[in-house]
N, C-alpha and C positions, 0 to 999 in steps of 0.2 A: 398486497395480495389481491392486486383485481385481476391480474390474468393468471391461469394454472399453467405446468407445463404440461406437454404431453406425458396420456401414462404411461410407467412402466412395468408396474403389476398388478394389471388389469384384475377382477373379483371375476366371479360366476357369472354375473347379472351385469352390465355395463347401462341397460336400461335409458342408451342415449342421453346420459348427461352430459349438459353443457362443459365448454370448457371457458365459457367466461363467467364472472362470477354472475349470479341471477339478481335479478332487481325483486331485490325482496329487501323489503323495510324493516333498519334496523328494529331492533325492537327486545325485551327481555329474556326471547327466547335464541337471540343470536343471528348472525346472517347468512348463514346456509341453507337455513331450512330442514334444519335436523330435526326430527321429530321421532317420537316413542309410539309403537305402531302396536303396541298390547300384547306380545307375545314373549316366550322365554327369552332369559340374558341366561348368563355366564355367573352366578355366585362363586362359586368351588371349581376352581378348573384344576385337573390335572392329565398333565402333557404326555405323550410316549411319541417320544423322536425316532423314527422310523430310517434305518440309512436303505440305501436300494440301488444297488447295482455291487458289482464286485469289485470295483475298486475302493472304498470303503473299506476292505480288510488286505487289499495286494497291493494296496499304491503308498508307500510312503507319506508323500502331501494328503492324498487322502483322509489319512489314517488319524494325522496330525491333526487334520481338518473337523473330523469324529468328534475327537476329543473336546479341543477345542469349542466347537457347538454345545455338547454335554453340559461344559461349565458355563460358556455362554446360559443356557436355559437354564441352570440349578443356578447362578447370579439376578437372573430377570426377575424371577418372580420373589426376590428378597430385596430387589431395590426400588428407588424413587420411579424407576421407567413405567410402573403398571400403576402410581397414585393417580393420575385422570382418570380413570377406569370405573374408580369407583361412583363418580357422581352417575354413571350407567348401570347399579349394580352391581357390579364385580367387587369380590372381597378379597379375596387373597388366593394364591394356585400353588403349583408345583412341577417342578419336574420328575416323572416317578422312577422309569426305568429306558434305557434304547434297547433296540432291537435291531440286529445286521442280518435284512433279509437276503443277500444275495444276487445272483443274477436275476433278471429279468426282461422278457421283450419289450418293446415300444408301447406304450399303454394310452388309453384316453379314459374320461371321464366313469365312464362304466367298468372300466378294468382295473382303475385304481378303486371304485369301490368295492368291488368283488375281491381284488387282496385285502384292503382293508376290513370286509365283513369275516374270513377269514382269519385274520390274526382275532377278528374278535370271538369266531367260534374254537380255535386254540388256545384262550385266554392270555393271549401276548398284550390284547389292552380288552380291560374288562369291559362288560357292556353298561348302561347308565341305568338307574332306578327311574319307574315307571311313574306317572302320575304325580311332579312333583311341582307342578304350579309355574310361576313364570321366573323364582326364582331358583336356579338348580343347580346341582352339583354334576358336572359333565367330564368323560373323558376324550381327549383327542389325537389321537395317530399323526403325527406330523409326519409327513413322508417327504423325508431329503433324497433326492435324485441326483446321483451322481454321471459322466458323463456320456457313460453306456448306456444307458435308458432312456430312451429318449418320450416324448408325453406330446401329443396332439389332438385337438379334439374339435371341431367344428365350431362348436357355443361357446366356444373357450376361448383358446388361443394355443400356439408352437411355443415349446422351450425351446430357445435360441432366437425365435423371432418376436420380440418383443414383451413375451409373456414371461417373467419370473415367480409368479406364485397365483395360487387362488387358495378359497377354503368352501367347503359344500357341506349338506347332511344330504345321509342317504332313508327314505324312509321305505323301500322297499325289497332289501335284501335281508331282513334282519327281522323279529319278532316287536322290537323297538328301533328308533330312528339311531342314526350313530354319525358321528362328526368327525374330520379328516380335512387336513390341509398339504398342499404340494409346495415344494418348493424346488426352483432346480438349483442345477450346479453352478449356473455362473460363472462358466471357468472364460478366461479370457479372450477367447474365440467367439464368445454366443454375445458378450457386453461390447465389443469392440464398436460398434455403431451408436453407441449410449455412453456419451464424453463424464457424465456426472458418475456413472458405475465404474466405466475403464478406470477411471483416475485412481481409484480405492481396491484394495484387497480385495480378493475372493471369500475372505471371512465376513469382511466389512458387510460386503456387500451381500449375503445371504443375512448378516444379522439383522438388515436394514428390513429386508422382504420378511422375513419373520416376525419382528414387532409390528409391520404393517398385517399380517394376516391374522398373529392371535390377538392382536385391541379388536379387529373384529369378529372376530371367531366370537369373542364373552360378549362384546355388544350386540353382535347380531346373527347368532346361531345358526337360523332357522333358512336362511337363503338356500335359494338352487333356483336354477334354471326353467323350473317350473312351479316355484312359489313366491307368492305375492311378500314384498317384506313381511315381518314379523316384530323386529327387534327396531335398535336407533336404526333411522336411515331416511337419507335426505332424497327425494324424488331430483332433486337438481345433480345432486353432487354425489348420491351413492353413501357409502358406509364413513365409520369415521379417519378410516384409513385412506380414503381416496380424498379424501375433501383436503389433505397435506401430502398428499403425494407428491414427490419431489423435493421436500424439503428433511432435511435431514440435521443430525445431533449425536450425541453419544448419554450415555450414564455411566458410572463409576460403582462400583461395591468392594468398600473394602470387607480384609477378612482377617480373624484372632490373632493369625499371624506376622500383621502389617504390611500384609500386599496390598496391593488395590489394582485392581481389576478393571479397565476402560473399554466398554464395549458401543459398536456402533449402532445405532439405532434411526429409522422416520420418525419424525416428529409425531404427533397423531393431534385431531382435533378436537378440542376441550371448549364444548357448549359453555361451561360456566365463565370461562376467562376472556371467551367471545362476548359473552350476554352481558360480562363485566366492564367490556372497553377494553381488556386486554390484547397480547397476540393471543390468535386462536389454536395457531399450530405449536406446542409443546413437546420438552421433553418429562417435563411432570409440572403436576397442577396441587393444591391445598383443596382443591373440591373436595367437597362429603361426599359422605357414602347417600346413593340415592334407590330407596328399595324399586323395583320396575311399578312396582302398585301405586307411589308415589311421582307420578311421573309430571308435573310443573317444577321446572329447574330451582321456584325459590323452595322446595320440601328440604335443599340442600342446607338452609337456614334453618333445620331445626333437629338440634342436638336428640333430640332421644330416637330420633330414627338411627342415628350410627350406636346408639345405647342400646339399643333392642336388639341390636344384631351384632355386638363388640364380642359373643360368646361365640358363633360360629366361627369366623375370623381365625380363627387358634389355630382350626384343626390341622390342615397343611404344614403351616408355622409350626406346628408343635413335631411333628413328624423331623420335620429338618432340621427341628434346633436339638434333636434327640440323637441326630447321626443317623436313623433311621433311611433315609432318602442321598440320594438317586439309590436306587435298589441294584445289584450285579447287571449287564446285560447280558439277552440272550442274543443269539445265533441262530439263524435257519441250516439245519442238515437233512441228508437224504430222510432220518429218521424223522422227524416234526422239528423239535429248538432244544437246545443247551444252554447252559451257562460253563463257562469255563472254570476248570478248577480252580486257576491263579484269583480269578475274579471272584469267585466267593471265597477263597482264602485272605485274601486283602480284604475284603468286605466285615467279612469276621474277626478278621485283627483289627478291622476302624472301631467295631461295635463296643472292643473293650482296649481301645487302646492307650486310658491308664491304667490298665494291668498290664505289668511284666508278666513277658512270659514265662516265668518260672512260679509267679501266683495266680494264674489260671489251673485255676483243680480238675484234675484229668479226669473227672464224671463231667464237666462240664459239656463236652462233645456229643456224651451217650444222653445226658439231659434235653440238650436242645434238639438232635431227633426225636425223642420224647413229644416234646412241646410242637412239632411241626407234625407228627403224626396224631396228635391230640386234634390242632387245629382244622386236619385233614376230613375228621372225622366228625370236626363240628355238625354240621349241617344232618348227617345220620343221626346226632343227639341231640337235636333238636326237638322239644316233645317232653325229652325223659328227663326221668329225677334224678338230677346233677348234683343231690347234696349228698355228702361223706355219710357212709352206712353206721348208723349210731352200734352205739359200743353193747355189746350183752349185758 
């Protein structure tokens, strides 16, 4: 790995790095020049895959392609692909819900965040808790562009001319900052000049630009076009996703029911396997977990750092192994967003789907309105005395 190729999915910031490798001395902390710059990672992520454009629900392949992605991301964040991650911080994520926005015109940088802050004042993706230090629980609107939308933007780069994905925050339309990644379509017209993209799927090949944008999204949040890094990032080589650009792998997940699942993935760079004499570009790594306050790569040699933090870790995990997750998706209509009947009907029959249906107790239906209109109401009863009124 002494020469890189050229990129193909350039970040926000390009910040003139080299494309040969930099004469920097080996040394414990690796040959990149990767370094932890004091500001938020990615502990807690959780995803909302965004479709955008109308073929997404009129094109057949499309449609396939949706789905497809879905499982792709509800597979990601339960397999070996996101264990390098961790020695940056990152704990564990999820896929929560998509959302099928529909049409839309040509967008750039400011236009995608302006939908984006949007779905966040609709609550299609909730907004993030305030003041939570450099380790944080985040949500992200992944926005898949399909091939009626087209995305251009000065600081950026064209979908179709060499740009496949970025990922930004925005800290100026919203009450707090909020985070958003693009990806486009790839369809075989826009890769035909990119012999390593042509040669793979259009699934491949969006899965590959997506595990390059979310290992960065949790390693290095805080980027845009007008902020200094924050998170991992190398002044030679950019985030840990460009530093293996070009090089490419898959992961596997199987599932209860003896499928297994092969999905494509970028390799990504793992400081510790570098710093070790190993390759540096992986598809999963044994590194520890490394809190951002901890930031010399050997903190990853000591157990009670991943002990301290093995209770957080769950929460996600615990959601999905409950059947709880991916959530129905919505729809954009004239009126605001839906969910479709079929889809919370299926949803509802996963939740109990070792009960036959003929021992499902017909209060069940009137109860669980109940419990959503309880829940509704939470935040009004907030304050008041919650406990059962004692008996005369």
């Amino acid at each position: 790995m002494d020469t890189k190729p050229e990129p193909k999915h350039k970040g926000v910031v390009l910040r003139a790095r080299r494309r040969v490798k930099p004469k920097i001395a080996a040394n414990a902390d690796g040959n990149y020049g990767l370094v932890y710059n004091g500001g938020p990672v990615v502990e807690c992520a959780y995803v909302y895959p965004i479709f955008l454009g109308t073929q997404w629900q009129d094109n057949e392949s499309y449609v396939a392609l949706a789905a497809q992605l879905q499982l792709f991301l509800s597979d990601y964040y339960s397999s070996s692909a996101v264990s390098m991650l961790r020695q940056y911080g990152f704990l564990a994520g999820a896929f929560i819900a998509a959302h099928f926005e529909g049409a839309s015109s040509a967008l750039d940088d400011a236009g995608l965040a302006q939908l984006v802050s949007t779905l966040h004042a609709e609550g299609i993706v909730p907004d993030d808790a305030a003041n939570q230090g450099t380790s944080q629980s985040q949500h992200m609107a992944l926005v898949f562009f399909d091939d009626t939308v087209g995305f251009s933007d000065p600081n950026i780069g064209t979908f179709g001319q060499g740009l496949y994905g970025y990922h930004s925050v925005n800290t100026g339309l919203r009450n707090l900052p909020f985070y958003y990644g693009a990806i486009a379509s790839m369809d075989d017209a826009s890769v035909a000049p990119d012999p390593g993209m042509a040669a793979v799927p259009q699934l491949d090949r969006i899965c590959r630009v997506s595990t390059h944008e979310l290992s960065e999204w949790v390693s290095d949040p805080f980027i845009s076009d007008t902020l200094a890094p924050t998170g991992w990032y190398s002044q030679s080589w950019g985030e840990i996703g460009d530093i293996c650009e070009g090089y490419y792998g898959n992961f596997q997940v199987s599932h209860p029911d003896g499928t297994v699942n092969t999905w494509a993935m970028q390799l990504i760079y793992s400081l510790a396997d570098d710093a070790a004499g190993n390759t540096p570009c992986v598809a999963s790594s044994q590194a520890g977990y490394v809190a951002p306050a901890d930031k010399a790569i050997r903190s990853m040699e000591l157990p009670a750092i991943a002990a301290a933090h093995r209770g957080r870790e769950l929460l996600p995990a615990a959601y999905r192994d409950r059947g709880l997750l991916p959530l129905p998706p919505t729809y954009r209509v004239a009126s605001g967003r839906l969910r479709r009947q079929l889809d919370v009907y299926r949803y509802g029959r996963h939740l109990m789907a070792d009960f036959p249906h003929a021992n499902v107790h017909p209060q069940i239906p009137e109860l669980l309105r109940e419990i959503a209109d309880a829940l509704d109401r939470e935040k009004v009863m907030v304050g008041r005395d919650r406990r059962a009124p004692k008996a005369a």
